[in-house]
C-alpha positions as CSV (number, residue, x, y, z in Angstrom):
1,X,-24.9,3.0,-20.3
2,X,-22.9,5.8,-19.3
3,X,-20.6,5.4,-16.1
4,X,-18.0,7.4,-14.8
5,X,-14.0,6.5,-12.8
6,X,-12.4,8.8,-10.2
7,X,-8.8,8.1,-9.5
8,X,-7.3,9.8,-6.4
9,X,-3.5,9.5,-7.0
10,X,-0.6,11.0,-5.5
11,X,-0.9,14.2,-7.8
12,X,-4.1,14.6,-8.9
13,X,-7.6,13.0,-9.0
14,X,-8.6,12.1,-12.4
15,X,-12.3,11.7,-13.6
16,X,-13.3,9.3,-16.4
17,X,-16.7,9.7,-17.9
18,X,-17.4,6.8,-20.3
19,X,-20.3,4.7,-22.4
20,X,-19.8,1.2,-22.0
21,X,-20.7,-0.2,-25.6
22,X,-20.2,-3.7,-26.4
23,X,-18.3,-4.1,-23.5
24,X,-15.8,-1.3,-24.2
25,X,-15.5,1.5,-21.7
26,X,-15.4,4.6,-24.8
27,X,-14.4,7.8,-23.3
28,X,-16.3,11.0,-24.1
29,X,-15.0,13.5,-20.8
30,X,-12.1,13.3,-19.2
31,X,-10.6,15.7,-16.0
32,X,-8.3,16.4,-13.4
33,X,-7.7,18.3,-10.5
34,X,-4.1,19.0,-9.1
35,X,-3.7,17.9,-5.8
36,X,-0.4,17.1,-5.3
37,X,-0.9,14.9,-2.1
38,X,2.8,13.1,-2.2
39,X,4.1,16.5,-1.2
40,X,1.6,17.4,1.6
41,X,1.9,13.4,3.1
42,X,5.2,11.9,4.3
43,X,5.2,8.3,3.8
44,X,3.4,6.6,5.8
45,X,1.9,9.9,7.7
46,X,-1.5,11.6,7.9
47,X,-2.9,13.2,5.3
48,X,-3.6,16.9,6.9
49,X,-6.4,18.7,7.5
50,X,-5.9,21.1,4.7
51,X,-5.6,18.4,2.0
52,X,-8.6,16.4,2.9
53,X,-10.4,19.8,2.5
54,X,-8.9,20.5,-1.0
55,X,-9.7,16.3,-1.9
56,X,-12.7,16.9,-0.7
57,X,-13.8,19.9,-3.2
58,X,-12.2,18.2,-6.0
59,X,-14.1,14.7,-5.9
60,X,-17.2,16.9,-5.3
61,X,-16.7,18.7,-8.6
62,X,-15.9,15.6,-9.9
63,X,-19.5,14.1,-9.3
64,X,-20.8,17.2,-10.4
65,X,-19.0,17.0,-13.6
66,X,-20.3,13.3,-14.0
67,X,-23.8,14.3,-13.4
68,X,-23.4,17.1,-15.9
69,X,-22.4,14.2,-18.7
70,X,-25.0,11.6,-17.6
71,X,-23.4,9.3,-15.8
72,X,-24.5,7.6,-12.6
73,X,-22.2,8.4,-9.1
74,X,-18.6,7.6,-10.1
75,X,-16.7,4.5,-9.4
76,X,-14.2,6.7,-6.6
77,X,-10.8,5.2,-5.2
78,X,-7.6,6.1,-3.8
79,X,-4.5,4.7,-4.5
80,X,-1.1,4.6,-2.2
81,X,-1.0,7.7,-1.0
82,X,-4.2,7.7,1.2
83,X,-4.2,4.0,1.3
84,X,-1.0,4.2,3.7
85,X,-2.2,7.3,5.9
86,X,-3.1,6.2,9.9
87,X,-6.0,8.7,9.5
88,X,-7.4,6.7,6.2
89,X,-11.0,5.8,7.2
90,X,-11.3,9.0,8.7
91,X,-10.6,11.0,5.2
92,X,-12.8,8.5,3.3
93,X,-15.8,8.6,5.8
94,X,-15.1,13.0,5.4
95,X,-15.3,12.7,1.6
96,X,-18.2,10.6,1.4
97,X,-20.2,12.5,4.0
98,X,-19.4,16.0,2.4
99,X,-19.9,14.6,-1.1
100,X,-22.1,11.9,-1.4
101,X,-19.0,9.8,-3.6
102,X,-18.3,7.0,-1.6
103,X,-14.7,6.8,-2.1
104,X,-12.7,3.7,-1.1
105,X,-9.0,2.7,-1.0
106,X,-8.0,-0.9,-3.1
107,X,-5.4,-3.2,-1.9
108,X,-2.3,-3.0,-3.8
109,X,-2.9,-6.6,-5.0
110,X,-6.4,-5.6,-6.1
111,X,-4.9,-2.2,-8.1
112,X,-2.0,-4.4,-9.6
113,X,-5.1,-6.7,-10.8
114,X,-7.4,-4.4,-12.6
115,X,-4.3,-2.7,-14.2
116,X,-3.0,-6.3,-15.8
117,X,-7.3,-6.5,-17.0
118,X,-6.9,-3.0,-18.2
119,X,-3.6,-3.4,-20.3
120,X,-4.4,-6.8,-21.0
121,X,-7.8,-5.7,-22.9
122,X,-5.6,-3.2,-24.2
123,X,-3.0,-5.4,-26.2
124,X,-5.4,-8.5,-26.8
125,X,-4.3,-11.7,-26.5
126,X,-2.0,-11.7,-29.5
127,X,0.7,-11.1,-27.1
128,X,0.3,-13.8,-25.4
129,X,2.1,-14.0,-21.6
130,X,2.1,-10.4,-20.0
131,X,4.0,-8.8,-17.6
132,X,3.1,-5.3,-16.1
133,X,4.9,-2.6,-14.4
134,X,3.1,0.3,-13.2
135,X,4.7,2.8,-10.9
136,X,2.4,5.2,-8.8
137,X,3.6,7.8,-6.2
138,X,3.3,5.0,-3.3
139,X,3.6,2.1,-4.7
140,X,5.0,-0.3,-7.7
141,X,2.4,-2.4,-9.1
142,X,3.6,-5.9,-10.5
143,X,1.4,-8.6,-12.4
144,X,2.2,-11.5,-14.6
145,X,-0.4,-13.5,-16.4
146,X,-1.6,-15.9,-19.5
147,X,-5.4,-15.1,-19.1
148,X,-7.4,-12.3,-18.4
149,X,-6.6,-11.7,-15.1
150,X,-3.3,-12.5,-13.6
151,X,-1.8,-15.5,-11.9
152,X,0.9,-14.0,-9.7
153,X,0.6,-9.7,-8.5
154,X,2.3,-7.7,-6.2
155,X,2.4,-4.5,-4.2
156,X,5.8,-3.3,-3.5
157,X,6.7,0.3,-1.9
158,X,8.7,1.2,-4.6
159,X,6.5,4.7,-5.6
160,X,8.5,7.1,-6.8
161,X,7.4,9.8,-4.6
162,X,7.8,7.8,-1.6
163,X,11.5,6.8,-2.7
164,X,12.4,10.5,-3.6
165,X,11.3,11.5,0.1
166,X,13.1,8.8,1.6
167,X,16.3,8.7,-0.2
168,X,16.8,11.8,-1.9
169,X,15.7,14.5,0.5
170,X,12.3,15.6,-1.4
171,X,14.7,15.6,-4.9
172,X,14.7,19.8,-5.3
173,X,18.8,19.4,-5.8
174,X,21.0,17.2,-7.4
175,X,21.3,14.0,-6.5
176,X,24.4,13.0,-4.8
177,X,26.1,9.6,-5.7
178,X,25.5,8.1,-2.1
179,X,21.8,8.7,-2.5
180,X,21.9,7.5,-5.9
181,X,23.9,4.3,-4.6
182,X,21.6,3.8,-1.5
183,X,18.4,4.0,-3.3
184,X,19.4,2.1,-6.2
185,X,20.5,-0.9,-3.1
186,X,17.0,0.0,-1.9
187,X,15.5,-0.6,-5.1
188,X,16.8,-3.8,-5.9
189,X,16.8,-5.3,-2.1
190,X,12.7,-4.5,-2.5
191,X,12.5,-6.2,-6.6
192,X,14.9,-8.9,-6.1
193,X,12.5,-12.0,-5.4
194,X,9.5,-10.6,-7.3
195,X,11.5,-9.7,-10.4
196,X,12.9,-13.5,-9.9
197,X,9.2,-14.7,-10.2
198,X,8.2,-12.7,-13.1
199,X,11.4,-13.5,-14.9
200,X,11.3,-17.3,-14.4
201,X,7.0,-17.2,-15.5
202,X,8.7,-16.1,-19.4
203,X,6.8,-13.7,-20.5
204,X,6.2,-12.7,-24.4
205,X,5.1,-9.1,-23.7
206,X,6.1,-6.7,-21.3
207,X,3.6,-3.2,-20.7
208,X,4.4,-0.4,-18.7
209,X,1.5,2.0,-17.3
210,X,1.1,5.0,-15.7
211,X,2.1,8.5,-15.8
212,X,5.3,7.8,-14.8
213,X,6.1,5.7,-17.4
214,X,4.7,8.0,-20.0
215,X,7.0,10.7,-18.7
216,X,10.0,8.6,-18.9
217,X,9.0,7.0,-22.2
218,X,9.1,10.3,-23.8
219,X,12.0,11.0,-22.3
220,X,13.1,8.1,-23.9
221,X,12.2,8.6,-27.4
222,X,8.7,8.0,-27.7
223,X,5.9,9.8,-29.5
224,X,4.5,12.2,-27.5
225,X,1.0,12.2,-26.4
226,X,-0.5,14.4,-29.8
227,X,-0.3,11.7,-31.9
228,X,-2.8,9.8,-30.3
229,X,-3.3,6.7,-27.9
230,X,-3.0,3.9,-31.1
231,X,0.9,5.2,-31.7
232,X,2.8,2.3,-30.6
233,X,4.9,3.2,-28.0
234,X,8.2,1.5,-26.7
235,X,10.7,2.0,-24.3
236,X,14.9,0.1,-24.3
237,X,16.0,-0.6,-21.3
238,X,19.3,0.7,-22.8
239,X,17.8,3.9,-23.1
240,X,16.4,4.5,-19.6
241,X,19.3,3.7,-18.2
242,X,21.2,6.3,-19.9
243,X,18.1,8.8,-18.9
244,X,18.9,7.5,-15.1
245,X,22.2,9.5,-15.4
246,X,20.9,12.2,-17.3
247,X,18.3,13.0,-14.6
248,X,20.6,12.1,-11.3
249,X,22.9,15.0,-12.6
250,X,20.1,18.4,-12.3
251,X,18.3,19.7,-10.2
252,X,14.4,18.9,-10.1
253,X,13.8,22.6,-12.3
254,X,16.5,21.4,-14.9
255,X,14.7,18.2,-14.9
256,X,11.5,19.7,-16.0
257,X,12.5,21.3,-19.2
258,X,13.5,17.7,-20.3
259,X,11.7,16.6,-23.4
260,X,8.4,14.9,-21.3
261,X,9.2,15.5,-17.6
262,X,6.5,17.9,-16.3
263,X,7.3,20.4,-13.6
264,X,4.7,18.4,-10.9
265,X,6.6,15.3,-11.6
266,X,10.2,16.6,-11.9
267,X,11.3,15.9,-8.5
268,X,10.2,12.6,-8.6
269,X,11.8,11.9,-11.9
270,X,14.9,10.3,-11.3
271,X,13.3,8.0,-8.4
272,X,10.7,6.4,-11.0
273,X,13.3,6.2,-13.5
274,X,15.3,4.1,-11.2
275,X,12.5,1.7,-10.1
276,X,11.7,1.0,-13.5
277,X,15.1,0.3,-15.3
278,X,16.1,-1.6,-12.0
279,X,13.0,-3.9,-12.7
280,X,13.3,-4.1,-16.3
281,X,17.0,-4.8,-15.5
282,X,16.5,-7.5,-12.9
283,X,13.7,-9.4,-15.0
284,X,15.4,-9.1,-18.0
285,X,13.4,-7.2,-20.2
286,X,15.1,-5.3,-23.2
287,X,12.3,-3.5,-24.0
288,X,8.3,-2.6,-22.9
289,X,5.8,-1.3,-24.6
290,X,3.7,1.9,-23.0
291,X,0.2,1.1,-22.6
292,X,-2.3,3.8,-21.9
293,X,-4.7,1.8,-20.6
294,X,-4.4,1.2,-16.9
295,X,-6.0,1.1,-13.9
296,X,-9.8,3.3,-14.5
297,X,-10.0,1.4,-17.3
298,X,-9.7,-1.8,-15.2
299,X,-11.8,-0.5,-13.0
300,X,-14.8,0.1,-15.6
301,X,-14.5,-3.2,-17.3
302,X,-14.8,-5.0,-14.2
303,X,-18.0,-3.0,-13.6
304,X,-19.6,-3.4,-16.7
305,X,-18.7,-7.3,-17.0
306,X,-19.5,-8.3,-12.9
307,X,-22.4,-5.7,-12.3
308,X,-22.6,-3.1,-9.5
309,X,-22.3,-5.9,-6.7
310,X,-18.6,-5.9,-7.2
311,X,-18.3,-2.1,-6.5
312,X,-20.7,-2.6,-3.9
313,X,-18.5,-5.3,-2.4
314,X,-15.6,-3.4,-3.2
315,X,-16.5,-0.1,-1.1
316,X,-17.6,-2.5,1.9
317,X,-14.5,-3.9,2.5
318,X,-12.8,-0.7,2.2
319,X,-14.8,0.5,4.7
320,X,-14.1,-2.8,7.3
321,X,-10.5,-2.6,6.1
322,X,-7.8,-1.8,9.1
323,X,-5.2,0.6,7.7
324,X,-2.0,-1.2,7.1
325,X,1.0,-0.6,9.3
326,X,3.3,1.9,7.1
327,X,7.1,-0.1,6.0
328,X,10.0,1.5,6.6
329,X,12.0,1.0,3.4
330,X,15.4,2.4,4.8
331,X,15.3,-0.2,7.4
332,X,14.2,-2.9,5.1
333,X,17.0,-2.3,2.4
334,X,20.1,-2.3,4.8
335,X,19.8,-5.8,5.6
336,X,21.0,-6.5,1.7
């Protein structure tokens, strides 16, 4: 069986065409389409008319592209970015009508879920309690569990795009030491209880996912991508904090000729840097391993181990879903 993943983020949307053997989503095409939503959509604002055309025409030639490799209509969602926009059931009823890809938007919760089944096939059960950190351009995933889907999750808006709008003035200069202060307040005001949960739980293993965290691991020290997925990868705590101070002193183009940090991703560096070595910080965590198998590959094994009905169910309530009422994180973190 061949089936197919496409993963609207806040940069790009990324296709995944894969044969599910023994259970195992295997990738044979992979693809991606530069968006860059995060700097077209204020937080918690619209996404315009001339980026729903350009999404639009992406997850179009995405289904073409999975149709061209075999694979039946793609699994579509949208993560934070669209999620969080007033006019959200309006962009995914305009996608789906232009492109026959019925694309949907998950809960955080939900996303923070499939991730921890995705990192957790991953690492095997060899590492026995896991905690996950994954850090999108809207949103910070969190999950903690023994099993093979997790006992506690949460959704925090702690993306690094959405923190680098809202504290450091879209992050094209250097970064003052006021906004470095008042988002690292922010930060921790938003982490404090969850990070309490997760660090209380004990876990043996710690993952990070994302692109985000690939960035910064690299930064860090860590093989880079050319050496292949099965490279362990690791990143000190130690170490990104040192890369906290390294990135709050240039401006986002210095940034981006940093071993790791791509140009796209430059501005919003420093902002995902700080989310994660505040969590690792707070939870205690010297040290987590990079795990490159996150969210698509969540969503596939769900898919090929609960059957089309859970997609099915998934898009449905999607579709009855109100869109949630955007948070105002600067208001949120002065009352620390």
């Amino acid at each position: 069986m061949r089936i197919s993943v496409v993963d609207v983020g806040s940069n790009t949307v990324r296709l995944m065409v894969a044969d599910a053997e023994g259970g195992v989503p295997l990738p044979v095409h992979t693809a991606k389409w530069r968006l860059r939503l995060s700097e077209q959509v204020r937080p918690g604002g619209p996404v315009p008319e001339e980026a729903v055309e350009r999404l639009v025409e992406a997850v179009a030639d995405a289904g073409r592209t999975a149709d061209r490799w075999g694979a039946a209509g793609p699994l579509a969602f949208a993560t934070a970015v669209v999620r969080a926009a007033p006019n959200r059931c309006e962009v995914l009823r305009t996608v789906h009508a232009r492109t026959g890809v019925p694309l949907c938007t998950l809960p955080g919760e939900v996303e923070a879920e499939l991730t921890f089944l995705g990192a957790r096939r991953w690492m095997g059960w060899r590492v026995g309690p896991l905690a996950l950190l994954d850090i999108g351009g809207g949103s910070l995933e969190v999950a903690f569990g023994r099993g093979r889907l997790p006992g506690f999750v949460a959704s925090l808006p702690l993306g690094a795009a959405r923190l680098t709008h809202e504290f450091l003035a879209g992050g094209q200069d250097p970064a003052s030491r006021d906004q470095v202060k008042a988002l690292r307040r922010g930060v921790r005001h938003q982490l404090r209880d969850v990070a309490a949960r997760i660090r209380w739980e004990g876990p043996r293993t710690a993952v990070a996912t994302s692109r985000t965290f690939q960035q910064l691991g690299r930064l860090c020290g860590a093989p880079p991508g050319r050496h292949g997925p099965f490279m362990e990868r690791r990143m000190r705590c130690s170490d990104l904090g040192d890369a906290v101070g390294r990135l709050a002193a240039l401006s986002a183009a210095e940034r981006a000729r940093l071993p790791g940090i791509s140009a796209p991703r430059a501005a919003q560096s420093l902002a995902g840097a700080m989310v994660g070595h505040t969590a690792m910080k707070l939870i205690g965590l010297e040290s987590v391993t990079l795990c490159p198998w996150a969210i698509r590959e969540g969503v596939l094994l769900r898919h090929i181990e609960d059957g089309p009905s859970w997609w099915a169910e998934v898009v449905r309530r999607s579709e009855e879903a109100a869109p949630p009422a955007p948070v105002p994180l600067r208001l949120a973190s002065t009352s620390n």
